[in-house]
C-alpha positions as CSV (number, residue, x, y, z in Angstrom):
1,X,-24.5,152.4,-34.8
2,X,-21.6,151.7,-36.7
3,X,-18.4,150.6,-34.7
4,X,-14.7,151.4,-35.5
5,X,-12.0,149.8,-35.5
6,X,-10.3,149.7,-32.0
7,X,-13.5,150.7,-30.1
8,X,-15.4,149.0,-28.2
9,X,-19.1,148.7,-28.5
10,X,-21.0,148.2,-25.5
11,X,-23.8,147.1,-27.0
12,X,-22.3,144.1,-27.8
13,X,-22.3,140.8,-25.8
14,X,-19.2,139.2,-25.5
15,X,-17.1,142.4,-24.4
16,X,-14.1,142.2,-27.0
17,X,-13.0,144.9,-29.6
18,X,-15.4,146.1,-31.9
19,X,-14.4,144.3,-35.0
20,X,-12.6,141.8,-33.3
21,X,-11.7,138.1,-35.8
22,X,-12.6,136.5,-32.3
23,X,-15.1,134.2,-32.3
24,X,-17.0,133.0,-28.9
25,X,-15.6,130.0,-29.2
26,X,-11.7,131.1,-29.4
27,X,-12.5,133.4,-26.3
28,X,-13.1,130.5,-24.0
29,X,-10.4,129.0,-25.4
30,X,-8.1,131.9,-25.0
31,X,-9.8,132.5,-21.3
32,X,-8.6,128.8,-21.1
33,X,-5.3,129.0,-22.0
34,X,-4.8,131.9,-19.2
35,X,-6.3,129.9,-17.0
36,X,-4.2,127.2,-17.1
37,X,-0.9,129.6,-17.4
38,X,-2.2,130.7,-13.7
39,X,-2.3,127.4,-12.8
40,X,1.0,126.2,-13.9
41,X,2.2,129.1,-12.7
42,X,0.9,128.7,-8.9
43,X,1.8,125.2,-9.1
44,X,5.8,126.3,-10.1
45,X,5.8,129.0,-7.0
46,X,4.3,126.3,-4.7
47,X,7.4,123.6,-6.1
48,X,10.1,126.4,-5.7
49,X,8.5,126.9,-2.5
50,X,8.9,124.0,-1.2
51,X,12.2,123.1,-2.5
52,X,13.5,126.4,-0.4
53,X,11.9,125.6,2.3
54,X,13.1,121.8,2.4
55,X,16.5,123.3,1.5
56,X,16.5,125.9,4.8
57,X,14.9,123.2,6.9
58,X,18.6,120.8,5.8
59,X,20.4,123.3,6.5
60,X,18.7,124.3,9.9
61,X,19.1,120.5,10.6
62,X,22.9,120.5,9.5
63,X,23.6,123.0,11.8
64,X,22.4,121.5,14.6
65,X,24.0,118.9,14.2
66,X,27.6,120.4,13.2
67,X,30.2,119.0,14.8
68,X,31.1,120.1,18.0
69,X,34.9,120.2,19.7
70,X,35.1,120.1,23.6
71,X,37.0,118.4,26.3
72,X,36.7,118.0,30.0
73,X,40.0,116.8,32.5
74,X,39.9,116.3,35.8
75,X,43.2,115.5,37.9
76,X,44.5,111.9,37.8
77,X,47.5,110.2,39.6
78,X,50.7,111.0,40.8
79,X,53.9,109.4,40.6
80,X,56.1,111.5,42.7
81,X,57.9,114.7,42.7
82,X,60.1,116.5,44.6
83,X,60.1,120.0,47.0
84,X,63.1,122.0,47.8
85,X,63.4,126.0,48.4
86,X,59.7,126.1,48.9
87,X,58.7,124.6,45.4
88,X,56.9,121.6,45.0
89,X,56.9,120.1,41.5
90,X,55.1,116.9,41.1
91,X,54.4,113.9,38.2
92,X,50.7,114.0,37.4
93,X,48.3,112.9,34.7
94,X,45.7,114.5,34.4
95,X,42.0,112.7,32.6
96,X,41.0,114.0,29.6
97,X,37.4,113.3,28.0
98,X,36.3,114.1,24.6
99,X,32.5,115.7,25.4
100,X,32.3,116.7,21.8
101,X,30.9,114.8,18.5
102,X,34.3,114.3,16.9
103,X,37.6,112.7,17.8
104,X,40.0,115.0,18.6
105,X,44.1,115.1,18.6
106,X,44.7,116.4,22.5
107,X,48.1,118.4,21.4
108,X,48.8,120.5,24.3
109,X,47.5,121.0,27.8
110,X,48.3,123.7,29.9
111,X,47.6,126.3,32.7
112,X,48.8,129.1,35.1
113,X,48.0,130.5,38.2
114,X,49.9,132.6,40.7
115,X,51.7,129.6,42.2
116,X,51.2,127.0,40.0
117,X,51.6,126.0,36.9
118,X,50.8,122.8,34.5
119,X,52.7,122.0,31.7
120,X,52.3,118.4,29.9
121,X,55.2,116.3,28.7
122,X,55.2,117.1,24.9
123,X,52.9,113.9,24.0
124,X,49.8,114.0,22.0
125,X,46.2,112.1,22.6
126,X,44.0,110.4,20.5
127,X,40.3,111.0,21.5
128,X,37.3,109.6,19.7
129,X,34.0,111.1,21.2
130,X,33.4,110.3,24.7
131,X,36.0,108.1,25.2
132,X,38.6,109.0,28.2
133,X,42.6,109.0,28.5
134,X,45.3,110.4,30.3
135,X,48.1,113.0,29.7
136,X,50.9,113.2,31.2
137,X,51.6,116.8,32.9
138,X,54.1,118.2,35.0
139,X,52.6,120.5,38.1
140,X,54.8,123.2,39.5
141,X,53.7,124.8,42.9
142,X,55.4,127.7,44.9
143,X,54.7,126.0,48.3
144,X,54.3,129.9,49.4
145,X,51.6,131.6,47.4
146,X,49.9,128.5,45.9
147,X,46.8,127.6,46.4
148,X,44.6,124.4,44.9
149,X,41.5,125.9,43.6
150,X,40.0,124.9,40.0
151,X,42.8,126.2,37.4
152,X,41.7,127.1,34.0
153,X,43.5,124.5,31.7
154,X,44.3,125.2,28.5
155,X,43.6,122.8,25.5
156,X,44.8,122.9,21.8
157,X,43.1,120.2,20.3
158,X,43.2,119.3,16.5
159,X,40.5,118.1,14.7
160,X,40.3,115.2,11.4
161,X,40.0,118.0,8.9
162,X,43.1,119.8,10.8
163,X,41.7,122.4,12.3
164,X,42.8,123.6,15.8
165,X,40.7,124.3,17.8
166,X,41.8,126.4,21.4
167,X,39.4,125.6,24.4
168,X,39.4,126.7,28.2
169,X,37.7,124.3,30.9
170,X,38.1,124.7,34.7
171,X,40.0,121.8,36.1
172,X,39.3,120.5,39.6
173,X,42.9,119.6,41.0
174,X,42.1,118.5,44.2
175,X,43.2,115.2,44.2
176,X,46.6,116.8,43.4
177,X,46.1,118.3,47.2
178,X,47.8,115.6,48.8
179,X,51.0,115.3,47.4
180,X,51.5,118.6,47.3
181,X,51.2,119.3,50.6
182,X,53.4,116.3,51.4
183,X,56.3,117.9,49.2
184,X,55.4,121.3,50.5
185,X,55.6,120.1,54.3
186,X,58.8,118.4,54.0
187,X,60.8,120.9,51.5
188,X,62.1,123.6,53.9
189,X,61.3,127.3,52.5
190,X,63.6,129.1,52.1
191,X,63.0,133.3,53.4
192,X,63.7,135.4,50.9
């Protein structure tokens, strides 16, 4: 049977074109060649593969270890005051500690309450993580209304890239009680 070209005669071994210039020989080397371009091929996906996968796992890892901004304070000393009509306003510092991974410029504290207020002094603090320092503030109390309770204090911190960074922490201001009290007790109040 007489083949044509661009049939295929299956009859023939080898299972190329009738007519074909292929020899058995340059089939297995052609069958070769795609062999190896699967290869290669496989081995690039598996590379890229595992360059993204190395590249999400960095930045997994970055994240997790971004940097973090956050302050604690607790009330510190006093160093006197005054009270009069009913108002007690006392000299305080108040502890600051850097629980975050960076150092932080402590720029302005503040809080208010019905009753009471905090305001600090105008100065700024300097804290490298963990460390501790104080603040001077300035505690304001209407001897009438106030009450001591945990205040939400205010921070504006600034970070070394210059960021500012607001945070609110509850304060305990107990130790404050005291004084206080004292200024409260002996300031008479006046009715209004």
């Amino acid at each position: 049977m007489a083949t044509e070209h661009g049939f295929i005669d299956l009859d023939q071994r080898g299972g190329g074109p009738a007519g074909s210039d292929e020899s058995p020989g340059e089939r297995v080397l052609s069958r070769q060649r795609v062999a190896l371009y699967l290869v290669a091929t496989f081995a690039l996906g598996v590379a890229l593969g595992g360059v993204g996968v190395a590249k999400f796992q960095e930045r997994r890892e970055q994240q997790a270890q971004s940097p973090t901004v956050w302050v604690d304070a607790m009330a510190g000393p006093t160093s006197g005051g005054n009270g009069r009509d009913g108002n007690a306003e006392v000299d305080a510092q108040l502890t600051v500690v850097n629980a975050g991974s960076i150092p932080v410029m402590v720029r302005f504290v503040g809080a208010q309450e019905t009753g009471v207020q905090v305001r600090d002094t105008g100065q700024s603090l300097l804290l490298v993580p963990g460390s501790t320092g104080g603040i001077d503030v300035r505690l304001m109390v209407d001897c009438r209304m106030a009450s001591l309770n945990p205040l939400p204090m205010r921070f504006l911190v600034q970070t070394p890239d210059q960021q500012t960074a607001e945070l609110t922490t509850p304060v305990e201001v107990g130790a404050w009680h005291e004084p206080v009290d004292a200024l409260c007790n002996a300031s008479p109040q006046t009715s209004g």
